[in-house]
C-alpha positions as CSV (number, residue, x, y, z in Angstrom):
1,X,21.7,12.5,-41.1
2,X,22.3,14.7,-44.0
3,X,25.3,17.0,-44.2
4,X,24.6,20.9,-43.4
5,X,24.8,21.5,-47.4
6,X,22.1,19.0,-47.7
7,X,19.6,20.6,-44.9
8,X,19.7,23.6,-46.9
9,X,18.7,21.7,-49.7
10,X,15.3,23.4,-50.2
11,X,13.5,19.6,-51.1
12,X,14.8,17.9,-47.9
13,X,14.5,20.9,-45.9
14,X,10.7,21.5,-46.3
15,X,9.8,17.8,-46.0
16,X,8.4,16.8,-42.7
17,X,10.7,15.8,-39.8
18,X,10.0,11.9,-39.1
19,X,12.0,10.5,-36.6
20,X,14.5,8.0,-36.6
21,X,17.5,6.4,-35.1
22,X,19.8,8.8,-36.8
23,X,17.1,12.2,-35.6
24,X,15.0,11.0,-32.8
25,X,12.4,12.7,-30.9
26,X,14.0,13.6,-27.7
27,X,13.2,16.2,-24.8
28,X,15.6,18.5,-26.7
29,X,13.3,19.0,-29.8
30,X,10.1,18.8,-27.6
31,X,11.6,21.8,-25.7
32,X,12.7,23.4,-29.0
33,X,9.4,23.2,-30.5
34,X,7.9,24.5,-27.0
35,X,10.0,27.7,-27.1
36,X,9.3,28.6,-30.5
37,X,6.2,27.9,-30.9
38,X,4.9,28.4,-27.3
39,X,7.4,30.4,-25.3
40,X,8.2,27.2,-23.4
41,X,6.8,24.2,-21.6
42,X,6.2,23.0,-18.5
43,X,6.8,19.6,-17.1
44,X,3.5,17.7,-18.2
45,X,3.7,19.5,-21.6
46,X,7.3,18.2,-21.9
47,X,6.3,14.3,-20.9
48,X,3.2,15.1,-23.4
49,X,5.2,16.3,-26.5
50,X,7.3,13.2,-25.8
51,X,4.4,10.4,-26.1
52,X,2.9,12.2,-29.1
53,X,5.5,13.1,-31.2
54,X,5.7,16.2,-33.3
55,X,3.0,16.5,-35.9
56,X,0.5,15.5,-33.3
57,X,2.0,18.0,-30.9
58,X,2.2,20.7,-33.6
59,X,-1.4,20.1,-34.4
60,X,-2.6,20.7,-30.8
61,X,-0.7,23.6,-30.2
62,X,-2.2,25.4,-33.5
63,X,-5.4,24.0,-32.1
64,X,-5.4,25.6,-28.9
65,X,-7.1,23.9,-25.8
66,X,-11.1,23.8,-25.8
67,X,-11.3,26.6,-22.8
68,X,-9.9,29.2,-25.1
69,X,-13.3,30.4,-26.3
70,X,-13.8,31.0,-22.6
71,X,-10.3,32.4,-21.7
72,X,-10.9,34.9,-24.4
73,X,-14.2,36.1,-23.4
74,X,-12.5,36.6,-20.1
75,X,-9.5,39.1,-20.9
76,X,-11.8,41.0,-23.7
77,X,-14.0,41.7,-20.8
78,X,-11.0,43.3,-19.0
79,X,-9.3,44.7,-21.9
80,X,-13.1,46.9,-22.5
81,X,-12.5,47.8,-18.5
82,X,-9.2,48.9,-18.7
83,X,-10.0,50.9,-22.4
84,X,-12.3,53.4,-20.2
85,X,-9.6,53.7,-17.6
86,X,-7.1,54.9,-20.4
87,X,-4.7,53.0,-17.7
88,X,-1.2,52.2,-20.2
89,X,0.3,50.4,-17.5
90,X,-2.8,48.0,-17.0
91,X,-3.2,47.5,-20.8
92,X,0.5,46.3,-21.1
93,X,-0.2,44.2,-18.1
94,X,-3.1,42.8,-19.6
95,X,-1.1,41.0,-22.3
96,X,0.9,39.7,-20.1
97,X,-1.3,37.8,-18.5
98,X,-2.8,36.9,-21.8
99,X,0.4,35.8,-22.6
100,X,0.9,33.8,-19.1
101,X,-2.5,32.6,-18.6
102,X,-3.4,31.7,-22.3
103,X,-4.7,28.2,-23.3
104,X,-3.2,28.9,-26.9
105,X,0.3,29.9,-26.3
106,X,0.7,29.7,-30.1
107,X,-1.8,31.8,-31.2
108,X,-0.7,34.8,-28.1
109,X,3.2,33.9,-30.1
110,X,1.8,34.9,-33.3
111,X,0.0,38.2,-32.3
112,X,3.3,39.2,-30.4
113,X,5.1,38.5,-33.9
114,X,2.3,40.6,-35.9
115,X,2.7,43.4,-33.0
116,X,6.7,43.9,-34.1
117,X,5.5,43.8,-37.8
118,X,3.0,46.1,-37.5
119,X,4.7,48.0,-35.2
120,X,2.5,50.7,-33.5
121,X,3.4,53.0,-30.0
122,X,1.1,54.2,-28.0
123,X,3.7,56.8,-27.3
124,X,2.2,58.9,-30.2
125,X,-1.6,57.1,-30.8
126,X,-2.0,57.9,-26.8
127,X,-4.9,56.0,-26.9
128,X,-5.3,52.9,-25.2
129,X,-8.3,51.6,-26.6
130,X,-7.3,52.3,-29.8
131,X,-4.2,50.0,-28.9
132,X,-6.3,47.1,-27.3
133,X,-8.7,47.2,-30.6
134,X,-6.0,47.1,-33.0
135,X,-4.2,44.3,-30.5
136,X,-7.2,42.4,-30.7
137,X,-7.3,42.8,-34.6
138,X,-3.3,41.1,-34.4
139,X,-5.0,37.9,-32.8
140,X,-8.1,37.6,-34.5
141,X,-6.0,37.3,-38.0
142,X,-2.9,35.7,-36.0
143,X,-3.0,32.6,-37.1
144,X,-5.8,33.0,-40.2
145,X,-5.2,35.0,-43.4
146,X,-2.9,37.5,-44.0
147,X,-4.9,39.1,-46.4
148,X,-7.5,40.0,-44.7
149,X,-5.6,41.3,-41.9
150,X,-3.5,43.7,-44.3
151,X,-6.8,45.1,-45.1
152,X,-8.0,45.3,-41.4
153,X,-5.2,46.6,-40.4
154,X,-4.6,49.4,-43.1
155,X,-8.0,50.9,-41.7
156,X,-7.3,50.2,-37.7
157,X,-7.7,53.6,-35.8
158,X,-4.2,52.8,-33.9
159,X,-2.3,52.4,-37.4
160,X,-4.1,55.6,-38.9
161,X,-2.8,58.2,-36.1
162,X,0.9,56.2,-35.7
163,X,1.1,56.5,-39.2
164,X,-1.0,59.7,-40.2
165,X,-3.3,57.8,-42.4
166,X,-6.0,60.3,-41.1
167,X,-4.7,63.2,-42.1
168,X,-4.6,62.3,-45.7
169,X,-6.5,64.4,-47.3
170,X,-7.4,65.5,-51.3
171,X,-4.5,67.6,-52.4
172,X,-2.3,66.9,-49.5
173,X,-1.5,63.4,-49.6
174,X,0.5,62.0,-46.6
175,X,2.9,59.6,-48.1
176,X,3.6,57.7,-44.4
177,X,1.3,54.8,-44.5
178,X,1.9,54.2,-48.4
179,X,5.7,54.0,-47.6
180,X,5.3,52.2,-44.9
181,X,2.5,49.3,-46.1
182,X,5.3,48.9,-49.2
183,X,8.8,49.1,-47.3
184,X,7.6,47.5,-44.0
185,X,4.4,45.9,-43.9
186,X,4.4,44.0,-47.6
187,X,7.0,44.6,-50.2
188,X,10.1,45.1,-48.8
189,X,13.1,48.0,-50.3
190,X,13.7,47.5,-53.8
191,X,10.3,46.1,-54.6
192,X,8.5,49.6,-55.6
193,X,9.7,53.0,-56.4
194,X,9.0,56.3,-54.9
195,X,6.5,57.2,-57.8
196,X,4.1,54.2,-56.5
197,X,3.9,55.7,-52.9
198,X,3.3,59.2,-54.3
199,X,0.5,57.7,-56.2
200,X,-0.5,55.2,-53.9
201,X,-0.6,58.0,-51.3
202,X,-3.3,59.6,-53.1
203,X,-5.4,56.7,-53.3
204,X,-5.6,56.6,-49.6
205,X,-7.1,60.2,-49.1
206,X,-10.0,60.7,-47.7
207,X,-9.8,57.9,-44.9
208,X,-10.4,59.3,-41.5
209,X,-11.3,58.0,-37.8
210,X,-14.8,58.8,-36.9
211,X,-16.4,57.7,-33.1
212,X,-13.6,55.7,-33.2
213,X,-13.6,53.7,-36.8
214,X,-12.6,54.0,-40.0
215,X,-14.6,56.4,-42.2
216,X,-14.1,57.0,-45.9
217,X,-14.7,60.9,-46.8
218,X,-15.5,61.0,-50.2
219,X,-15.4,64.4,-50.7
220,X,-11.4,64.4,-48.9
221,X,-10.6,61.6,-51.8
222,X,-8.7,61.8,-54.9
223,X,-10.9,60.7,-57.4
224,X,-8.4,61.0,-60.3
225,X,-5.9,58.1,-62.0
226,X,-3.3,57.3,-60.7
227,X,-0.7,54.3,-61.6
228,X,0.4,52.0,-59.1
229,X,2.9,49.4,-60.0
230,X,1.9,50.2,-63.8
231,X,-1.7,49.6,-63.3
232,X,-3.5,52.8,-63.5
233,X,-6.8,53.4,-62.5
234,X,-9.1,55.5,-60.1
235,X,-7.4,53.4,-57.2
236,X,-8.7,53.7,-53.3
237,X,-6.9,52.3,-50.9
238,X,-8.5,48.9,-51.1
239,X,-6.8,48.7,-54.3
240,X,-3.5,49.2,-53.3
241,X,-3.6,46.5,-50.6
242,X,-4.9,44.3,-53.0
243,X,-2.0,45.3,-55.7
244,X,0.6,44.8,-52.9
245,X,-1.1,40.8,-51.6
246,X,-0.5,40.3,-55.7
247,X,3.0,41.9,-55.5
248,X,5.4,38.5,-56.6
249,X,7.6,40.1,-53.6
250,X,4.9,39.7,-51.1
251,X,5.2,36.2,-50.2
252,X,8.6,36.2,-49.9
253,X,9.0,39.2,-47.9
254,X,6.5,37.5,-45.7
255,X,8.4,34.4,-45.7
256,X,11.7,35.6,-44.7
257,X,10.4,36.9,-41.8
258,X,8.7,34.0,-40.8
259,X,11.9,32.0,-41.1
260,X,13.3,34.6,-38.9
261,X,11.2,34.3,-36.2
262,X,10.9,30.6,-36.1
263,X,13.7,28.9,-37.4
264,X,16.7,31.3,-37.4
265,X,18.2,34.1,-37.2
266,X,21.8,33.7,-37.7
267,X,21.0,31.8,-41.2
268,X,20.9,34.1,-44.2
269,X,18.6,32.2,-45.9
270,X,19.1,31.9,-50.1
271,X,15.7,32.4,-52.0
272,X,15.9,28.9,-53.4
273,X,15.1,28.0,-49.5
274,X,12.8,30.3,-49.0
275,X,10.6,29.6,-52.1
276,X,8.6,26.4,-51.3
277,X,7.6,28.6,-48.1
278,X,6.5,31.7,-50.2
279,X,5.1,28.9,-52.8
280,X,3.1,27.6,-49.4
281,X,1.7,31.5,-48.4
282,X,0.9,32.1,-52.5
283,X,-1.5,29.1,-53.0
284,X,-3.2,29.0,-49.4
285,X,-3.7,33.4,-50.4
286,X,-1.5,33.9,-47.7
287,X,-3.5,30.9,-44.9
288,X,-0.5,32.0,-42.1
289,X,-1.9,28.8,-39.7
290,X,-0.6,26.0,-42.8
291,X,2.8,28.4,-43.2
292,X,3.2,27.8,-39.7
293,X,2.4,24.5,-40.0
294,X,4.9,23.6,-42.7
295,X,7.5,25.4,-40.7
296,X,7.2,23.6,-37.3
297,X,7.1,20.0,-38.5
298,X,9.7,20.2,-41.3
299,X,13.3,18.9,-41.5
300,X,14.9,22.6,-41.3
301,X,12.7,23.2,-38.3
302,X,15.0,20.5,-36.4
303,X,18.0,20.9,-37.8
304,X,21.2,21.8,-36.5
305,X,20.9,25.2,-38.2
306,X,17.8,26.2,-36.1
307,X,18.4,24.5,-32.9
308,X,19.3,27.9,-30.1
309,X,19.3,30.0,-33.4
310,X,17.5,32.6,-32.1
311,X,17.7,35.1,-29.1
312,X,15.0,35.0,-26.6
313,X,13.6,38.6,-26.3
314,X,12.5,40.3,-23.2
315,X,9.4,39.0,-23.2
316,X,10.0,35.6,-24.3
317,X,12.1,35.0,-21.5
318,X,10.4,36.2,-19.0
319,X,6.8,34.6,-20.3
320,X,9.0,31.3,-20.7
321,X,10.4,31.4,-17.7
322,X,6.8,32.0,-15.7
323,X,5.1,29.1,-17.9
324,X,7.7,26.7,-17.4
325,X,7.5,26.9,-13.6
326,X,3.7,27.2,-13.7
327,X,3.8,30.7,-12.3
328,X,0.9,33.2,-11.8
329,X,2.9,36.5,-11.0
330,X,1.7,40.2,-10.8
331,X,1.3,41.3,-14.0
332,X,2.0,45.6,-13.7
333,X,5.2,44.6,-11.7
334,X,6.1,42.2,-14.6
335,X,5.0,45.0,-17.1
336,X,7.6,47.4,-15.2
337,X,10.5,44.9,-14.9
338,X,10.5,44.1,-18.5
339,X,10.8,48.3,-19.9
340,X,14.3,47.7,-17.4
341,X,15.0,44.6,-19.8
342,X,14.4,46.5,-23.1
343,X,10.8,45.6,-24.5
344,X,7.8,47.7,-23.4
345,X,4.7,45.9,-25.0
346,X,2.8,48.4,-27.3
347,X,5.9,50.5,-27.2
348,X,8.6,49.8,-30.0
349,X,10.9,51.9,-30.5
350,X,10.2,52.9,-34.3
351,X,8.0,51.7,-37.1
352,X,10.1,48.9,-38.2
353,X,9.6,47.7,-34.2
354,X,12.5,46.1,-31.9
355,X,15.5,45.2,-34.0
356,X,16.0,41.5,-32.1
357,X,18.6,39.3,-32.2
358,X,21.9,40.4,-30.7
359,X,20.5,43.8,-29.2
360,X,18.5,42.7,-26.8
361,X,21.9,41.2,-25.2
362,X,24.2,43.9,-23.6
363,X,25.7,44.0,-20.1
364,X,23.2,46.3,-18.8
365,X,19.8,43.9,-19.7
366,X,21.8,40.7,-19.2
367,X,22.0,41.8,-15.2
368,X,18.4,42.9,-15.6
369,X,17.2,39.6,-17.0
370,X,19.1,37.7,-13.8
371,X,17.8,40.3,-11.5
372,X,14.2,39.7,-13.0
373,X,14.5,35.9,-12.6
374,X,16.4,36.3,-9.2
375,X,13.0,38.2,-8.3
376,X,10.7,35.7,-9.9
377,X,12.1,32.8,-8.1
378,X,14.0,33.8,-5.0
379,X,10.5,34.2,-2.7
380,X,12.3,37.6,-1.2
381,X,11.1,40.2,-3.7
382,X,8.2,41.6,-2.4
383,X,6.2,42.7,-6.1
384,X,6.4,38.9,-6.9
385,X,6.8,36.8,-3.2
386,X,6.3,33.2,-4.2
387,X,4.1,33.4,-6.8
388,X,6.8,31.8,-9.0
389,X,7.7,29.0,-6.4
390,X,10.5,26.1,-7.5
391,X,10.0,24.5,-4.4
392,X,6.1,23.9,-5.0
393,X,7.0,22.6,-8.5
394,X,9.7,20.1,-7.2
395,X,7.3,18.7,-4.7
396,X,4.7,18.8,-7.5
397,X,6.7,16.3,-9.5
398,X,8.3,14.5,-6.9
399,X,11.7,15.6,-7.2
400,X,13.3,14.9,-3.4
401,X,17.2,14.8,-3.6
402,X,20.0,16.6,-5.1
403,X,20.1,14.9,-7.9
404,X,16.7,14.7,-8.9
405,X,16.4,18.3,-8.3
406,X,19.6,19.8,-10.6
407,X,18.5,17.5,-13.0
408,X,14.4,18.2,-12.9
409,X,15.6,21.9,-13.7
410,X,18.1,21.3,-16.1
411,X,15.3,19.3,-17.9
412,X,12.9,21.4,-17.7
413,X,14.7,24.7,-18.8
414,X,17.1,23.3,-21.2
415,X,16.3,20.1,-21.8
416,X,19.6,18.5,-20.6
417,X,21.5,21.2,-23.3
418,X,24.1,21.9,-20.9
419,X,27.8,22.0,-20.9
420,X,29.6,18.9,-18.3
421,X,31.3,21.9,-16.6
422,X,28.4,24.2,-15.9
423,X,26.8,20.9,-14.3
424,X,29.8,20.2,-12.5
425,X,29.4,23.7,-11.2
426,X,25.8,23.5,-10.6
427,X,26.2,20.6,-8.5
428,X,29.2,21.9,-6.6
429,X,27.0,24.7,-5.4
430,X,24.9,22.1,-3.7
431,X,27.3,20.4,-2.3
432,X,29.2,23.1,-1.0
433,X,25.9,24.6,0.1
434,X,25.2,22.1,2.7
435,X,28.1,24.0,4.8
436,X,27.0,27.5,4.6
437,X,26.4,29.4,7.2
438,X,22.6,30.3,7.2
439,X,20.7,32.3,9.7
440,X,20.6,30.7,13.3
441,X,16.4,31.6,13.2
442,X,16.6,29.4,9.7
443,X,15.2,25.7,9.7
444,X,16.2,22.6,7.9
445,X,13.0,23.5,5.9
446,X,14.0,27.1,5.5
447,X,17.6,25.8,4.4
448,X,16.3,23.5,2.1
449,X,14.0,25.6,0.5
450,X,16.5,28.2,-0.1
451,X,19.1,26.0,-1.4
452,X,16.5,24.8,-4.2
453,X,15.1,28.5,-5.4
454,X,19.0,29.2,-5.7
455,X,19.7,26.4,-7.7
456,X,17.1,27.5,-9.6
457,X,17.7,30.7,-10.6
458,X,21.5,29.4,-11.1
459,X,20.5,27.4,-13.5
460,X,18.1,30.0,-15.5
461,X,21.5,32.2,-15.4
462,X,23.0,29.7,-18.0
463,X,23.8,31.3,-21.2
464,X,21.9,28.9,-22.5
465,X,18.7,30.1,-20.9
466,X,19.2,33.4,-22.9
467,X,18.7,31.2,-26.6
468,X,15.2,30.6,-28.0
């Protein structure tokens, strides 16, 4: 196996993963490649992933299963329902069961990641079909170009009242959504000066929200020159989105947060690493299903380096957690557990979205994640009752004693990736459970079945769990 200085050799570390003797395809990279890439697995997907092998695995979770079309025609239906309602508590609980119930786990992945890039509350647009259309937007262009979902996006009615692209009018330029497409959305700091958002400001006057859409007033536009990265011209808008897509920094802005969100966080990465990747976005004009691509089947993508380099946010947990134990629970009580947890969907914090990584771990939302997977799997919390059940999915796959039990969940959640003490432990519990003193109204079955949801929430109480 190469040594670390050699996986961060940018040559090696872009090639595709094949297995070997030395690298093999095992359940722990099947499960690694099911948490990035999907949240998690569950038991079939696992044994699935396993037969094919990676690329073939990759390629059918950027495919998507054959009853999205369906599934999709489904939740837009709701999401138009819910838009007359106004209802912000059943739109966030909408996603969530997009994200539970969808057929393309990858593709629902990719529009939470565009959701923290383009981050956008409803807090100030107050309007939720404004969020649902410009959510909707996120997953039409998710996994397609990002091109032409910087230009969608720049005119969504959601993004125009976060970031007062709508009051931008001729002789009062608004300088928000300039700053922000260049510092946030694009560019990156250091990669334009204030004198471009000034101008570029001006070329986006006169764009306004009309019935609901984006509407150019010609007569609120600044018509004059203006210079924009040197170019100078009677720029609109359009222009500078196009000027910022043919910004050298683009693609590598883009690509470093694409390595963040899939391979690491902990690795700085050097810009000789990230180039073949922002080589791979410049060539395809920015094709983000073939950058995803080249990430999740290369050798960096199962390296030491990214394997538990990232930490699971709120949602990925909790959406992992259902998945994996083929779970259907209710959605608004879901919605409401996960604010307690730190990440209310179509709510981040700021423009530049939830910050990740090490704060969404404190002590406060490390009980709440136990207490929410306590509820999910216990059978005893009346919002979710059984509709998360260990005990069904045991008897689904067999799974009768002890043993076969602690080790179906330690499978299943973490792929075996835990510590000989924390199974000693984990096994003690059931051993020492036997002797407990349970309710005199409880039967063997009762016993039994409690003994199994506990184990299984001990297990999801690893520390483990917590790492993507």
């Amino acid at each position: 196996m190469p040594t670390q200085r050699q996986d961060l050799d940018p040559q090696w570390a872009w090639q595709t993963y094949t297995p070997d003797e030395a690298r093999p395809w095992t359940l722990k990279w099947a499960g690694h490649l099911y948490r990035r890439a999907a949240f998690a697995a569950n038991w079939s997907q696992l044994q699935q992933a396993l037969k094919e092998g990676p690329v073939k695995t990759v390629d059918r979770l950027l495919q998507g299963s054959g009853e999205q079309q369906a599934f999709a025609a489904q939740m837009d239906a709701l999401a138009a329902s819910i838009a007359k309602t106004n209802n912000a508590t059943h739109m966030r609980a909408w996603w969530l069961a997009c994200l539970i119930r969808t057929p393309h786990p990858l593709l629902e992945k990719m529009t939470l990641f565009w959701h923290n890039h383009f981050a956008t509350s409803n807090a100030k647009v107050n309007n939720v079909a404004y969020m649902l259309q410009q959510n909707q937007t996120l997953r039409r262009f998710a996994l397609g170009s990002f091109a032409d979902m910087l230009h969608a996006i720049s005119k969504d009615p959601a993004m125009m009242v976060w970031l007062d692209t709508n009051l931008n009018k001729k002789g009062k330029p608004n300088e928000n959504y300039a700053r922000e497409l260049m510092e946030l959305f694009s560019l990156g700091i250091g990669n334009y000066t204030e004198q471009d958002i000034r101008e570029a400001a001006r070329a986006f006057t006169g764009w306004e929200i009309r019935n609901g859409q984006f509407h150019f007033n010609r007569a609120e536009h600044d018509d004059g020159d203006k210079t924009v990265f040197g170019r100078t011209g009677r720029w609109q808008g359009e222009d500078v989105v196009r000027f910022c897509l043919e910004h050298p920094a683009c693609p590598r802005f883009l690509a470093r947060k694409l390595f963040r969100y899939f391979v690491s966080e902990t690795l700085e990465p050097p810009a000789e690493l990230l180039e073949p990747l922002a080589q791979q976005l410049r060539k395809s004009n920015y094709a983000i299903g073939e950058t995803v691509r080249m990430i999740l089947t290369s050798n960096i993508f199962y390296s030491p380096q990214a394997y538990r380099g990232r930490i699971k946010s709120p949602v990925e947990f909790a959406v992992g957690l259902i998945r994996a134990l083929e779970g259907q629970p209710n959605a608004v009580a879901l919605a409401n557990a996960l604010d307690n947890i730190g990440q209310r969907l179509f709510y981040p914090p700021s423009v530049k979205g939830w910050d990740g990584g090490p704060a969404w771990l404190n002590p406060t939302t490390l009980l709440a994640r136990n207490n929410l997977a306590h509820a999910l799997t216990s059978g005893e919390d009346p919002q979710f009752g059984s509709r998360c059940d260990p005990v069904r999915l045991v008897g689904k796959y067999g799974r009768q004693n002890d043993e076969q039990i602690l080790d179906f969940f330690l499978d299943l959640f973490l792929q075996g990736d835990v510590g000989v003490e924390s199974r000693h432990r984990l096994a003690d519990y059931l051993r020492q459970s036997e002797h407990f003193r349970w309710p005199a109204y409880w039967s063997e079955q009762d016993r039994r079945e409690h003994r199994i949801r506990a184990l299984c929430y001990l297990v999801l109480s690893q520390p483990e769990y917590q790492l993507d």
